[in-house]
TIMI-2910 file (N, C-alpha, C, CB; in pm, 1 decimal, decimal comma, always signed):
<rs>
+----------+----------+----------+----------+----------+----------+----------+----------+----------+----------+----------+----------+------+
!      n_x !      n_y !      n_z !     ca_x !     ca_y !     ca_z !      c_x !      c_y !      c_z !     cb_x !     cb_y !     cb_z ! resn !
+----------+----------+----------+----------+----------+----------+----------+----------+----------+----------+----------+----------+------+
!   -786,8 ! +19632,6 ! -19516,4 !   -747,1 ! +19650,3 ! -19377,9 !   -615,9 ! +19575,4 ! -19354,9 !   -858,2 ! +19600,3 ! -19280,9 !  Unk !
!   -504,2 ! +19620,8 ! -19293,7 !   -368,9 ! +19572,3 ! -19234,3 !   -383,9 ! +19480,9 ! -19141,0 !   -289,3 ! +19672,9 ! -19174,7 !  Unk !
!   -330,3 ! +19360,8 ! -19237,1 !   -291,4 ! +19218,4 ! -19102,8 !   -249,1 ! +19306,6 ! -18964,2 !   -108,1 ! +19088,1 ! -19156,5 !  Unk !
!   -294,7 ! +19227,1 ! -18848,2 !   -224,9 ! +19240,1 ! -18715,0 !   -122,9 ! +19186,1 ! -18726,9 !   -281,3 ! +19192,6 ! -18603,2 !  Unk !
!    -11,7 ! +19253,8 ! -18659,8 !   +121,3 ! +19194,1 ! -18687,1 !   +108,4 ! +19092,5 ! -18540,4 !   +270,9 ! +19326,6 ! -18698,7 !  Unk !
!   +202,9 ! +19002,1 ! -18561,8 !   +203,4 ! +18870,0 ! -18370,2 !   +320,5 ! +18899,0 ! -18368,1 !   +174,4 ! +18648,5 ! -18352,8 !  Unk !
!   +378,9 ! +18864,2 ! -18256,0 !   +490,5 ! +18888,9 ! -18136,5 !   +481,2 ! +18733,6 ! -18152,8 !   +453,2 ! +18982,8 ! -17960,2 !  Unk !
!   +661,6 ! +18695,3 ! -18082,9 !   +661,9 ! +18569,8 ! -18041,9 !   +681,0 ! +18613,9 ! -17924,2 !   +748,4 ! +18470,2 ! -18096,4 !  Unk !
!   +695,8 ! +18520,4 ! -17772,7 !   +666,9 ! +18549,5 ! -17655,4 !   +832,0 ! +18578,3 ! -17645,5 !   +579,2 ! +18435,9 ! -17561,3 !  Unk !
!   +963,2 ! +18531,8 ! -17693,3 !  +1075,9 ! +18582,1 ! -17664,4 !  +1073,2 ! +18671,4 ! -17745,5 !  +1180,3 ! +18509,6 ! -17663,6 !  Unk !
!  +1051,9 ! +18767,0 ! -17814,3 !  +1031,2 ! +18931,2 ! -17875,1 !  +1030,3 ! +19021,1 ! -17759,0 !   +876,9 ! +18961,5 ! -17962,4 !  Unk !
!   +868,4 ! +18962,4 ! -17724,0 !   +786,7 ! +19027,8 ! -17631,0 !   +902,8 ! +19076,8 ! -17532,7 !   +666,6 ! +18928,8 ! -17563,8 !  Unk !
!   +951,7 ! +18954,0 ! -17456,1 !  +1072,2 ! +18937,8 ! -17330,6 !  +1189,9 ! +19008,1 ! -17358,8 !  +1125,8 ! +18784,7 ! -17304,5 !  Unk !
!  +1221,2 ! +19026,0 ! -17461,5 !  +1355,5 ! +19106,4 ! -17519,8 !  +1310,3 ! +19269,3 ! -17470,7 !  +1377,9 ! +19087,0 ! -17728,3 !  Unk !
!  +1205,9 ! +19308,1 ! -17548,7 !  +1158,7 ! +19426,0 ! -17508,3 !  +1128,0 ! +19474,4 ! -17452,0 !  +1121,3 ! +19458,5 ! -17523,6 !  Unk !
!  +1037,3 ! +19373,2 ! -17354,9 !  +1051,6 ! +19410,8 ! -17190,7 !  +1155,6 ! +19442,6 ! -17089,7 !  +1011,8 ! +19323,8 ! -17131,8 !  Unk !
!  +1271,3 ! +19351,2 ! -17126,5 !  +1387,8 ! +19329,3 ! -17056,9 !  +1490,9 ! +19466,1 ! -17046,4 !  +1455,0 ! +19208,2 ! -17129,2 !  Unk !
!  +1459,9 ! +19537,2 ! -17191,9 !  +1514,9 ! +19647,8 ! -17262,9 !  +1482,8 ! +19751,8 ! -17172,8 !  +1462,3 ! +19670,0 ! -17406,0 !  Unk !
!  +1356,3 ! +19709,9 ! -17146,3 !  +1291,3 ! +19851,0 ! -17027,9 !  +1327,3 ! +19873,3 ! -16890,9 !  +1137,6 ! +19842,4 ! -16996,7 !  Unk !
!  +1376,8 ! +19738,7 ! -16846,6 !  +1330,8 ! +19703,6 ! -16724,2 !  +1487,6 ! +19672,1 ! -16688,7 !  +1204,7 ! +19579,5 ! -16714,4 !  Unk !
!  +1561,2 ! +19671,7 ! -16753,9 !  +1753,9 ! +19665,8 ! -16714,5 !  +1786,8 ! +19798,8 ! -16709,7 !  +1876,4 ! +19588,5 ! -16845,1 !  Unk !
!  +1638,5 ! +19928,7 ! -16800,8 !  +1730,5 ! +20050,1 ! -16808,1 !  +1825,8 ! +20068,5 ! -16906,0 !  +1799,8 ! +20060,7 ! -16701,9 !  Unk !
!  +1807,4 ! +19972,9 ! -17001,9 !  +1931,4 ! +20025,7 ! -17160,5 !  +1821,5 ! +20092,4 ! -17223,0 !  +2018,7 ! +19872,8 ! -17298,7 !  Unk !
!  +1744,5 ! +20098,3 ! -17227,6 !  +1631,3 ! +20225,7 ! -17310,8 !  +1492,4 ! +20255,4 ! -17244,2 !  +1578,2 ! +20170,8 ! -17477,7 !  Unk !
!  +1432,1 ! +20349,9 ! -17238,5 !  +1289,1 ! +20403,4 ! -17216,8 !  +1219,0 ! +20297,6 ! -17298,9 !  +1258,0 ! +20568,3 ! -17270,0 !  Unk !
!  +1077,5 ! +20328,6 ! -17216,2 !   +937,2 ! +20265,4 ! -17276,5 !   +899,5 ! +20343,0 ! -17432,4 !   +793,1 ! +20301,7 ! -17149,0 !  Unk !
!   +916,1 ! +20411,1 ! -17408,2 !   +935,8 ! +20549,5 ! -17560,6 !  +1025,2 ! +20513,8 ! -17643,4 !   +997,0 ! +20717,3 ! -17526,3 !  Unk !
!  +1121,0 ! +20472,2 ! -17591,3 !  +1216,6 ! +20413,5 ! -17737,9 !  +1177,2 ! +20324,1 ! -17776,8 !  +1355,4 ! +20373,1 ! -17736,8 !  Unk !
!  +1184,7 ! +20214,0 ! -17674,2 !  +1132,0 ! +20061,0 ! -17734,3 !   +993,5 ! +20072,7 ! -17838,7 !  +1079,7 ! +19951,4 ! -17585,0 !  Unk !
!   +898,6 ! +20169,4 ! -17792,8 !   +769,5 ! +20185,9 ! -17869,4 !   +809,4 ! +20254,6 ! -17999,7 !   +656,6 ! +20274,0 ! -17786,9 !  Unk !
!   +903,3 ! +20353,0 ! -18016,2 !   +932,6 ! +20408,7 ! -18155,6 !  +1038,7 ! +20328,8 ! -18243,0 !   +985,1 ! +20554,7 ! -18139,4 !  Unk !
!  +1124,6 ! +20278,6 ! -18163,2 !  +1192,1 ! +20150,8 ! -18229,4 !  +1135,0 ! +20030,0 ! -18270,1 !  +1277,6 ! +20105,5 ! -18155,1 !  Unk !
!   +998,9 ! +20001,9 ! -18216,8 !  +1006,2 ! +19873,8 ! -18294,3 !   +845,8 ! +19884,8 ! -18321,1 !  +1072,2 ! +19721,5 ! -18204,6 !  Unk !
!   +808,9 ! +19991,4 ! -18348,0 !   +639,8 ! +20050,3 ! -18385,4 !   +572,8 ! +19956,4 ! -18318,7 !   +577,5 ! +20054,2 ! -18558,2 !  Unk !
!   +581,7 ! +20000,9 ! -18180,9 !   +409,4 ! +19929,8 ! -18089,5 !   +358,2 ! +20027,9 ! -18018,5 !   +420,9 ! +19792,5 ! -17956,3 !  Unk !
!   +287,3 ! +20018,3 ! -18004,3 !   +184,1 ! +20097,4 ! -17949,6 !   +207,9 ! +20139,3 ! -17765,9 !    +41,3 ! +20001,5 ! -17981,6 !  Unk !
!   +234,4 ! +20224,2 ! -17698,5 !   +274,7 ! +20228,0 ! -17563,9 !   +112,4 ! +20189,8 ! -17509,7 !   +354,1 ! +20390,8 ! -17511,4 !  Unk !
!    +82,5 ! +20104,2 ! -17517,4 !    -72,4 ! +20067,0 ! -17446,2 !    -39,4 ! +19925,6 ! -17478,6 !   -244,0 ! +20138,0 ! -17523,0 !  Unk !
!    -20,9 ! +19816,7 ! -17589,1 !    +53,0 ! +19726,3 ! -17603,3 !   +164,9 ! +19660,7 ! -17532,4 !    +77,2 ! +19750,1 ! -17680,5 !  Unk !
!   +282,2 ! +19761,2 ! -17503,7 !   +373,9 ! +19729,8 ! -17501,4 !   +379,2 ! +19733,3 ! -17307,8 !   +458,7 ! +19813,6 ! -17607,6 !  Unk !
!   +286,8 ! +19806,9 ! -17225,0 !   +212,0 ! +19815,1 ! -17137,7 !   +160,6 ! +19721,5 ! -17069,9 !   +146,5 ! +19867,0 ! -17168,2 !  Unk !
!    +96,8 ! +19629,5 ! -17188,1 !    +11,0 ! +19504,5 ! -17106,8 !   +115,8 ! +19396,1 ! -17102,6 !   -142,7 ! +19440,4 ! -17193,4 !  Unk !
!   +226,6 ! +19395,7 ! -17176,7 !   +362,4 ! +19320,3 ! -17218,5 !   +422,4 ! +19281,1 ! -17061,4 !   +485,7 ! +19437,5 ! -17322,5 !  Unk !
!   +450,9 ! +19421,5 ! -17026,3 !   +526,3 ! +19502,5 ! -16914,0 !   +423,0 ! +19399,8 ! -16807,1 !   +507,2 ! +19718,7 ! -16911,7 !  Unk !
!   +305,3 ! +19413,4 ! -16801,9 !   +218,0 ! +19375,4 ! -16675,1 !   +249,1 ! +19245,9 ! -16681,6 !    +54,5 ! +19404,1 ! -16672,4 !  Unk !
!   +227,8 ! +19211,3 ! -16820,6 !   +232,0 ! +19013,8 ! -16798,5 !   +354,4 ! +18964,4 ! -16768,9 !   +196,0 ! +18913,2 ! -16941,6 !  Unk !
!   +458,8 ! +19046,1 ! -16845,1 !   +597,4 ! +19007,5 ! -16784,7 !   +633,8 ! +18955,2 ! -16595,8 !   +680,6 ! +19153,6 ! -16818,4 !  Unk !
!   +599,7 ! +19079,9 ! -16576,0 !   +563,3 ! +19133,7 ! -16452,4 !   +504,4 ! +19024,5 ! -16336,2 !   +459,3 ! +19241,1 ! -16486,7 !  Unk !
!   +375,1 ! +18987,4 ! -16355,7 !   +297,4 ! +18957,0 ! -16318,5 !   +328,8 ! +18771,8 ! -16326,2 !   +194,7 ! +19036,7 ! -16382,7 !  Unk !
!   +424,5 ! +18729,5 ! -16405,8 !   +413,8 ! +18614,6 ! -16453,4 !   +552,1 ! +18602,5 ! -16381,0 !   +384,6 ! +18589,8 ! -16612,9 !  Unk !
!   +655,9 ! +18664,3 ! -16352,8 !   +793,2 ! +18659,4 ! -16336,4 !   +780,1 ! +18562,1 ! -16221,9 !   +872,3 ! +18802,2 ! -16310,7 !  Unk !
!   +733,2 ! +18583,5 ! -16076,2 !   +756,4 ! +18459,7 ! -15996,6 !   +731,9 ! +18321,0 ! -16036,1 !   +690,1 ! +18470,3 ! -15893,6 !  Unk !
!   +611,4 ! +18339,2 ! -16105,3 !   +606,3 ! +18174,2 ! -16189,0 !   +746,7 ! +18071,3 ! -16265,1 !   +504,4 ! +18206,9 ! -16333,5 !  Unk !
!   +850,0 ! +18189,0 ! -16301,5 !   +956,3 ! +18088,9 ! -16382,5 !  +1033,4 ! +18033,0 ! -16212,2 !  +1100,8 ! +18204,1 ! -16531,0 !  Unk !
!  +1042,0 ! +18065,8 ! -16102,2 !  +1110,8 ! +18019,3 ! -16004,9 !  +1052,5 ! +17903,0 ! -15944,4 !  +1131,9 ! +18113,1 ! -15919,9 !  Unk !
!   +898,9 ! +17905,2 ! -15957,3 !   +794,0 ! +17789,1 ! -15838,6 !   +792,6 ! +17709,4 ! -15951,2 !   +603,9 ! +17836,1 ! -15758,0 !  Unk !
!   +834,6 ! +17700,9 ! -16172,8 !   +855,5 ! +17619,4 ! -16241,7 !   +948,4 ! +17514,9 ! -16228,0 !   +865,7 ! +17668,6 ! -16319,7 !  Unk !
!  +1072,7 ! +17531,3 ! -16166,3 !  +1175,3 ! +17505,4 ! -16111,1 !  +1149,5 ! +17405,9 ! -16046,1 !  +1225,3 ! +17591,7 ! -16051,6 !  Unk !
!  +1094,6 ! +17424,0 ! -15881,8 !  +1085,4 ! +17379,2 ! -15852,6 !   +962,2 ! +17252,7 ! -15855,9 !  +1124,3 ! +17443,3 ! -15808,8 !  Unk !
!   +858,4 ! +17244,5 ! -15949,9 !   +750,0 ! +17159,7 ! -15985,1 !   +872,7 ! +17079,8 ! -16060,4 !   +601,4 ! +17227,5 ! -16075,6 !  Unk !
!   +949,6 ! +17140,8 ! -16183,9 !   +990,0 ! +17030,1 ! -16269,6 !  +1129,5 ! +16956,8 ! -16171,5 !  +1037,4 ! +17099,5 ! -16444,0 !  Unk !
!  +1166,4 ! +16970,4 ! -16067,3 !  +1267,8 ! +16917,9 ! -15986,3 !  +1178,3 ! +16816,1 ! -15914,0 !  +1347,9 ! +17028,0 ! -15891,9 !  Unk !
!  +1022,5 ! +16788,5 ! -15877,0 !   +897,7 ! +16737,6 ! -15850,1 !   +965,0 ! +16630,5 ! -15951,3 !   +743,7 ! +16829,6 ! -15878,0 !  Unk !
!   +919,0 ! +16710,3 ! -16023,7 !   +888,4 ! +16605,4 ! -16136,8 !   +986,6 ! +16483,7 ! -16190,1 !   +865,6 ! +16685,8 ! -16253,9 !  Unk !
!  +1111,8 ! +16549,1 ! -16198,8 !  +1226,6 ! +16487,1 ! -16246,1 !  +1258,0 ! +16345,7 ! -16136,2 !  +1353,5 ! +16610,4 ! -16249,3 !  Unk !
!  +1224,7 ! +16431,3 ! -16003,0 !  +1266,5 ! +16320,2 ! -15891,4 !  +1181,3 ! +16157,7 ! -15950,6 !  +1192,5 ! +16385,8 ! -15701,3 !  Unk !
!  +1044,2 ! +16189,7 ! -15993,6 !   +940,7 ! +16149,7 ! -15969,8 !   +946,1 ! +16063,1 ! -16047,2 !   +848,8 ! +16219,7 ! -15968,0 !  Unk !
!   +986,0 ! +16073,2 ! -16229,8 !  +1079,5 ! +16018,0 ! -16361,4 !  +1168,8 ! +15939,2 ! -16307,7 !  +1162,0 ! +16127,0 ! -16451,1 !  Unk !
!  +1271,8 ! +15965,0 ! -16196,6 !  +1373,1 ! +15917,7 ! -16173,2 !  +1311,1 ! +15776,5 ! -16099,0 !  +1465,3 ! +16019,5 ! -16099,5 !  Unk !
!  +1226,6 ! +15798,0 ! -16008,1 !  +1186,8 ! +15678,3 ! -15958,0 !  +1119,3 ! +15582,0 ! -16012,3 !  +1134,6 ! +15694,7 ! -15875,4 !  Unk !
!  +1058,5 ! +15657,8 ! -16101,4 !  +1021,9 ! +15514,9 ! -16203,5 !  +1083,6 ! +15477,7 ! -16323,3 !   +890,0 ! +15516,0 ! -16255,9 !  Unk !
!  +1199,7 ! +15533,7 ! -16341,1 !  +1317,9 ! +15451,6 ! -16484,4 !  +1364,2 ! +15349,1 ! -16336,4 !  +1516,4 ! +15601,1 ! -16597,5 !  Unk !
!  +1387,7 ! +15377,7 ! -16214,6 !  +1439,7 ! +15257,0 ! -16101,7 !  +1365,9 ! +15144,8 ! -16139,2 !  +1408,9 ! +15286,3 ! -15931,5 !  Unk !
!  +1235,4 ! +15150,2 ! -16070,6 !  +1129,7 ! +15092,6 ! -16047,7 !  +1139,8 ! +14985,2 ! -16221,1 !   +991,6 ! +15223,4 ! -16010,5 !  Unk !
!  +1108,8 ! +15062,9 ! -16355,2 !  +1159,3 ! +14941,7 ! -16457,6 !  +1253,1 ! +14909,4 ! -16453,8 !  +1159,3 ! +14947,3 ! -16574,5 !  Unk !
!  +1317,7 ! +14959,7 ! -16431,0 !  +1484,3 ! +14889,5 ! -16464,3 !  +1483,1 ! +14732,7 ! -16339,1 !  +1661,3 ! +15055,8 ! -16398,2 !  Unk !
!  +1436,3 ! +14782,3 ! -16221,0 !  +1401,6 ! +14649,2 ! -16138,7 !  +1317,4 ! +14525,9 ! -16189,3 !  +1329,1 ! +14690,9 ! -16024,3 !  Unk !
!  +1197,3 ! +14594,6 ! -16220,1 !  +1128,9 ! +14506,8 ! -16293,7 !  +1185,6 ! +14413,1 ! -16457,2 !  +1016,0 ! +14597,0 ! -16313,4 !  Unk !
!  +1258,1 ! +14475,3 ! -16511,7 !  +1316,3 ! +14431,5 ! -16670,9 !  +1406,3 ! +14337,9 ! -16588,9 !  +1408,4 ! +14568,6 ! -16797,0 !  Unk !
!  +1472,3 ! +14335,1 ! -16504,0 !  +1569,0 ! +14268,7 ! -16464,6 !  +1481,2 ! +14157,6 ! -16401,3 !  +1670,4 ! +14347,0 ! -16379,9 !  Unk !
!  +1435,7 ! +14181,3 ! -16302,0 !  +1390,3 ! +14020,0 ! -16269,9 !  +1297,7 ! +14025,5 ! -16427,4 !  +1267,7 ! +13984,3 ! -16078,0 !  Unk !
!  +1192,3 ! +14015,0 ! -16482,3 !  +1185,8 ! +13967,9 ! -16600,1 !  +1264,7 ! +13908,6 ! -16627,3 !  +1172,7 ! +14028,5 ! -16676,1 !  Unk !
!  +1424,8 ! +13951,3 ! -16707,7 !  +1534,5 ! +13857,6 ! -16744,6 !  +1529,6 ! +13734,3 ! -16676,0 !  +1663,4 ! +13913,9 ! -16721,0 !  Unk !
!  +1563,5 ! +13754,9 ! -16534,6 !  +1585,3 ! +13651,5 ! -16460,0 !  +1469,0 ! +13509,4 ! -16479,7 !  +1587,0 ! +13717,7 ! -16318,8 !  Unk !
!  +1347,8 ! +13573,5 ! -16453,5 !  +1223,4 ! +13491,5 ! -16450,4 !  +1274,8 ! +13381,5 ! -16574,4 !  +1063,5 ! +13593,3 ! -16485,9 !  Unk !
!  +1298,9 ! +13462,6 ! -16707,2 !  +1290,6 ! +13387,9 ! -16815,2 !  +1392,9 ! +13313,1 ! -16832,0 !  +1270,4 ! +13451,1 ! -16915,6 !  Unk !
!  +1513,4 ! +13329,6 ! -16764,1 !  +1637,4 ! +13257,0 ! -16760,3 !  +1630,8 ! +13114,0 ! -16669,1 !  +1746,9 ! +13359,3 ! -16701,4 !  Unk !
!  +1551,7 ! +13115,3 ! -16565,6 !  +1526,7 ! +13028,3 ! -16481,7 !  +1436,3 ! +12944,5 ! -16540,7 !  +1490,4 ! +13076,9 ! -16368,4 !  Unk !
!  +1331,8 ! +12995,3 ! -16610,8 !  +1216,1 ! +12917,4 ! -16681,9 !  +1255,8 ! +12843,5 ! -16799,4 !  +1106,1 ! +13008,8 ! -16726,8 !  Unk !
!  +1390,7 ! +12891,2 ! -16868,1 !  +1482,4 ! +12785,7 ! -16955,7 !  +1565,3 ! +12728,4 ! -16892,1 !  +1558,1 ! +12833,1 ! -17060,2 !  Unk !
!  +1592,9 ! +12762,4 ! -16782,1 !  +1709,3 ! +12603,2 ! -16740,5 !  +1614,6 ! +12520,8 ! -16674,3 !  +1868,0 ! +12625,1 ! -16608,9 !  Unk !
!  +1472,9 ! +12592,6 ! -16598,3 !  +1405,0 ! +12459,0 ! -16572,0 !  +1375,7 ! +12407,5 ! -16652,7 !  +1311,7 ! +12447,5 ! -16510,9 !  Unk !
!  +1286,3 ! +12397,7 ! -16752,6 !  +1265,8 ! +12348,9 ! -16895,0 !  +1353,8 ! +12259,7 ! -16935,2 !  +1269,3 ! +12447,2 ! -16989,8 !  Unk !
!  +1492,3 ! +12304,9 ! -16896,9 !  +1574,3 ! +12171,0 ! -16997,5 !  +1596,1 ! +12095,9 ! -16887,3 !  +1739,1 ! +12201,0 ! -17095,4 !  Unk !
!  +1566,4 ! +12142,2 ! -16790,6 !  +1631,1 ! +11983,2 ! -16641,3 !  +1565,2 ! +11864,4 ! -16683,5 !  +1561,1 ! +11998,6 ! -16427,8 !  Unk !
!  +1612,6 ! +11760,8 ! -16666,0 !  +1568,6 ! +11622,3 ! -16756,1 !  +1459,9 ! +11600,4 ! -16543,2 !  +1785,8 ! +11443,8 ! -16840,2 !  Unk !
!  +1339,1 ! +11523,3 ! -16575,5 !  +1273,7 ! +11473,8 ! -16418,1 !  +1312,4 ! +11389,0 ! -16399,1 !  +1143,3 ! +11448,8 ! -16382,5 !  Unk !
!  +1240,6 ! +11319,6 ! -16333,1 !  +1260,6 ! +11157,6 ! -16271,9 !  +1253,3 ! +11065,1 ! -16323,2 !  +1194,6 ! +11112,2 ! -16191,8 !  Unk !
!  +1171,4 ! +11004,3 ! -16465,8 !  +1124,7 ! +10972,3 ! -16542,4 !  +1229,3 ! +10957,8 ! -16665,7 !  +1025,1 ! +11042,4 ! -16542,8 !  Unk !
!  +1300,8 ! +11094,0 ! -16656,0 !  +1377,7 ! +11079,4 ! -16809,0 !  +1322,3 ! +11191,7 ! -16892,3 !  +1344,2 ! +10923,6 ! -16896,4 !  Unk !
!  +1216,6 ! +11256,9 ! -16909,9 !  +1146,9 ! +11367,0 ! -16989,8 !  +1175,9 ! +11467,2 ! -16916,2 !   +997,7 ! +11359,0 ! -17015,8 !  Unk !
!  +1144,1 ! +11541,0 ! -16981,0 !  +1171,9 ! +11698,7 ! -16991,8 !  +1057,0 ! +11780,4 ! -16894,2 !  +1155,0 ! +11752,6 ! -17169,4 !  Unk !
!  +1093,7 ! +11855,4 ! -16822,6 !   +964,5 ! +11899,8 ! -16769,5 !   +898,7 ! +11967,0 ! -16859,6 !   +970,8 ! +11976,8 ! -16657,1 !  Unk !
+----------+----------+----------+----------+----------+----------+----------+----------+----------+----------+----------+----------+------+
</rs>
């Protein structure tokens, strides 16, 4: 019995795109690149069907990015006083007290 041949999902999109700009029929694309017009069909639907999703992606990962952005701030605040903390905690350290010793 003949392996199933797989599609990668930008194949798929090429061939869809082919249909759907109008540079060739559903009939060509199916005799040009041997798929099945019932295949190439459910391609068409998911394409289809999935297309508003790349725009509301957009905007989640612009969510998101903001969201990244506020917390590289947020460490970068924190690493810095860190520094500081530890810079202060060596010059107190070497201040001589009242006594003459070291704190």
């Amino acid at each position: 019995m003949p392996k199933a041949r797989t599609f990668t999902a930008q194949f798929k999109a090429q061939v869809v795109l082919e249909v759907i700009s109008g540079s060739k029929t559903s009939g060509e694309v199916c005799r040009q690149y041997q798929i099945h017009p019932t295949l190439f069909s459910r391609w068409k639907t998911t394409f289809l069907e999935q297309a508003p999703s790349v725009f509301s992606q957009e905007e989640s990962r612009s969510a998101e990015q903001e969201h990244i952005a506020e917390l590289e701030r947020v460490l970068g605040r924190l690493t810095m006083e860190l520094e500081v903390s530890k810079k202060a905690s060596s010059l107190l350290g070497s201040l001589p007290s009242r006594n003459g010793q070291s704190l």
